[in-house]
Every structure is written in structure tokens, then in C-alpha cells.
C-alpha positions as CSV (number, residue, x, y, z in Angstrom):
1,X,0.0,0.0,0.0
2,X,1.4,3.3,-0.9
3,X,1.7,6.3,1.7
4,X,-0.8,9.3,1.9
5,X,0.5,12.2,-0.1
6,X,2.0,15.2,1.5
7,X,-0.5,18.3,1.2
8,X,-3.7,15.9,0.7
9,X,-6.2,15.7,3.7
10,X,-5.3,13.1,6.4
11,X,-7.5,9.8,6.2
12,X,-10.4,10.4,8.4
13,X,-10.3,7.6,11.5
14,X,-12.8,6.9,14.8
15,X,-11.2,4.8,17.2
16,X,-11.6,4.3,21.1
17,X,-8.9,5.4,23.5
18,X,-7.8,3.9,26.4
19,X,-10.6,4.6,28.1
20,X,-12.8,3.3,25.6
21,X,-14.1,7.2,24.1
22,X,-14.0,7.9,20.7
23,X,-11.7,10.1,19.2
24,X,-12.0,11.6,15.9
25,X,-9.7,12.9,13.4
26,X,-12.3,16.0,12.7
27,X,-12.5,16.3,16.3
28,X,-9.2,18.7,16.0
29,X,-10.1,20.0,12.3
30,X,-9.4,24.4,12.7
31,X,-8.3,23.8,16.5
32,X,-5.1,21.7,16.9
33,X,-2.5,20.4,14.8
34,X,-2.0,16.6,15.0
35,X,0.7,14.4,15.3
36,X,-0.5,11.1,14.4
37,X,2.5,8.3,15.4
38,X,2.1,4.7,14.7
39,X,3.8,1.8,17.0
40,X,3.6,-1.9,16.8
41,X,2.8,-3.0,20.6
42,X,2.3,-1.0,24.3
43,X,4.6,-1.8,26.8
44,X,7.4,-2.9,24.4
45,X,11.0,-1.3,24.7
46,X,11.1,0.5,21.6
47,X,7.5,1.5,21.5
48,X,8.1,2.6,25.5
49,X,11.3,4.9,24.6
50,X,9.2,6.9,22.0
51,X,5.9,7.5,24.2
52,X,8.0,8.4,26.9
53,X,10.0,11.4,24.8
54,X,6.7,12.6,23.6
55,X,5.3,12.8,27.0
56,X,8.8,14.3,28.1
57,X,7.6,16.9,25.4
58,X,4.0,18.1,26.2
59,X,4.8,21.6,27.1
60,X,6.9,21.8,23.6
61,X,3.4,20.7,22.1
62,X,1.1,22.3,24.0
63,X,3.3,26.0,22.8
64,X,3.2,24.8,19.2
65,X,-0.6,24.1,19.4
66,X,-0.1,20.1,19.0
67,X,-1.6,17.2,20.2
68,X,-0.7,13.6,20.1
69,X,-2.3,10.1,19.2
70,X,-0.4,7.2,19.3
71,X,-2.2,4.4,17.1
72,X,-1.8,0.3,17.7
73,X,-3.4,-2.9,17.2
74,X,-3.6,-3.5,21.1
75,X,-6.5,-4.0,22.6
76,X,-8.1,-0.6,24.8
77,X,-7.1,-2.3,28.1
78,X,-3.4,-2.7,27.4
79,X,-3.9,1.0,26.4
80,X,-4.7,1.9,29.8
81,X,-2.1,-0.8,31.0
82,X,0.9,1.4,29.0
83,X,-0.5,5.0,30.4
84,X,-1.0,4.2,33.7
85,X,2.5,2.5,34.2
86,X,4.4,5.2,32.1
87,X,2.4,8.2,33.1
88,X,1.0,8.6,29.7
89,X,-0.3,12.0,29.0
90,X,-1.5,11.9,25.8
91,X,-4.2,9.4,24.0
92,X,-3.3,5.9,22.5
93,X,-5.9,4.8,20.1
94,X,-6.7,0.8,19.1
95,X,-7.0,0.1,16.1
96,X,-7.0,-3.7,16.5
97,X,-8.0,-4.4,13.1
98,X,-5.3,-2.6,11.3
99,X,-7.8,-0.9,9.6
100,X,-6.7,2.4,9.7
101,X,-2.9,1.2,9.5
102,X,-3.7,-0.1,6.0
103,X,-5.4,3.6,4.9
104,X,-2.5,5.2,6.1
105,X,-0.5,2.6,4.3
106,X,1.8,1.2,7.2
107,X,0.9,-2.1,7.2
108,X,3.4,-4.3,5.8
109,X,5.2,-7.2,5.6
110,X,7.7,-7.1,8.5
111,X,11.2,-9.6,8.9
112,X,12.3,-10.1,12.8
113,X,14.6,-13.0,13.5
114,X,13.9,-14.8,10.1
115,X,10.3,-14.6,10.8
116,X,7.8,-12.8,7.7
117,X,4.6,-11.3,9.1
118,X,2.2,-8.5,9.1
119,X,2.5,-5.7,11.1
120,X,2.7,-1.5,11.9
121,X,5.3,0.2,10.3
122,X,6.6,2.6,12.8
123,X,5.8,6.0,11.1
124,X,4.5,9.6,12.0
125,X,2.1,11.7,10.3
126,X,2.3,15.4,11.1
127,X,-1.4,17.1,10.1
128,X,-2.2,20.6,10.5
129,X,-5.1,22.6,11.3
130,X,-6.9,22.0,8.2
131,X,-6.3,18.2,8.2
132,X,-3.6,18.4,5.7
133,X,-0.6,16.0,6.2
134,X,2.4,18.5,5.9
135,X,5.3,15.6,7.1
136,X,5.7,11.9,7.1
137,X,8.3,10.7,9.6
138,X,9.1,6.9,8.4
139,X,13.5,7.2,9.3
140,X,13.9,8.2,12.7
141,X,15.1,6.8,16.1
142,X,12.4,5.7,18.8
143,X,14.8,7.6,21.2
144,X,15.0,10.9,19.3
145,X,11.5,11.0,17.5
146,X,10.1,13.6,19.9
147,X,13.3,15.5,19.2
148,X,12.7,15.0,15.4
149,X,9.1,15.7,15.8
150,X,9.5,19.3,17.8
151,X,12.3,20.0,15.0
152,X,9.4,19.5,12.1
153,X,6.4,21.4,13.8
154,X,8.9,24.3,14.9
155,X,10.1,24.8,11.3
């Protein structure tokens, strides 16, 4: 599946939090910009590392008028599972069916330890106001993406 183009409206998406509300793209649309940052499974190392910077960063975002939704297949309890034992301060999204993974086009074949299987490509779509994707991060470091991300939104 190919990637969303830069400058085209954001695929619209509903999903439930972690506390099982739904959240909506168009809930932000002329308010907020939104950072929209893919990971493959809560509580995992690498997926840990990267909600931690971002919620390192939410004064950074709150000045640039930015707020964040992490989107993964887990279910909405480990959701809650991951924010309450990281101190999680912004939402995480399921999306257990990939559905909105594969409109985004970040779900792909994946090769770990000589094993082939479907999964989330970690990637980051930066939306503005208007619901315009303006950056797709795809090439980054889980322990510098909120660095990265402040970097993109500031420029």
C-alpha cells in the first residue's frame, strides 16, 4: 500500500482510547494540529522509549498548538495498561483491526529473526489545522523521535 501524499487531507479515522471514548480525526479539524504516530505494541521497549519522549515533550506541544495520538493494534485495556504504568499524558488509540494502518498505508510485511509477518510500520504523520498531512516521519530513532518531531512542527 502506498503512503498518503504530502499536502492531501489526512484519512479520516474513529477509534476508542484507552478509556474506551471515541476520538476523531475531525474532532481537532481548525483547532489543533495533530501528530498522528504509529507503533507496533504497548509496553514494548522501543515502542516505551518513543511515548515516553513525547510525553517528556508536552509543554513543547502544547506551545506549538499540537496534540498527540499514538495508534496500535492493542487491545483498549493494554492501552490503559501502558498509560497508567508510564504516566502517559496523551491518548493511544486501538485500532486492532489494522484498519486504519492499512489507509495510512503502514501495514506491511515485516522480517524479525527470520520470521515474515504482518505488522505496523513505525511511522509519524504530522497534520495541521486544516487536516492536511504537511510531514511523514518513516526514518527516525524511537529515542530521538520527539526531538525530530519538535524539530518538524517548529520549522
Amino acid at each position: 500500500m502506498a503512503l498518503p501524499k504530502i499536502g492531501n487531507l489526512a484519512p479520516a479515522f474513529s477509534l476508542l482510547n484507552q478509556s474506551g471514548e471515541k476520538v476523531s480525526l475531525k474532532d481537532f479539524k481548525g483547532k489543533k494540529n495533530v501528530v498522528v504516530y504509529f507503533y507496533p505494541k504497548a509496553l514494548t521497549p522501543g515502542c516505551t522509549l518513543q511515548a515516553c519522549g513525547i510525553r517528556d515533550s508536552e509543554k513543547a506541544l502544547a506551545d506549538l498548538d499540537t496534540v498527540v495520538l499514538g495508534l496500535s493494534p492493542d487491545p483498549v485495556a493494554k492501552l490503559q495498561k501502558f498509560i497508567d504504568k508510564h504516566e502517559l499524558n496523551f491518548d493511544l488509540l486501538s485500532d486492532e483491526d489494522h484498519g486504519i494502518a492499512e489507509k495510512y498505508g503502514i501495514w506491511d510485511l515485516k522480517k524479525f529473526m527470520g520470521r515474515e509477518y504482518m505488522g505496523i510500520v513505525r511511522t509519524t504523520f504530522i497534520i495541521n489545522k486544516e487536516g492536511r498531512l504537511t510531514h511523514i516521519m518513516n526514518k527516525f530513532k524511537t529515542k530521538t523521535h520527539h526531538d525530530d518531531l519538535l524539530a518538524l512542527l517548529s520549522s
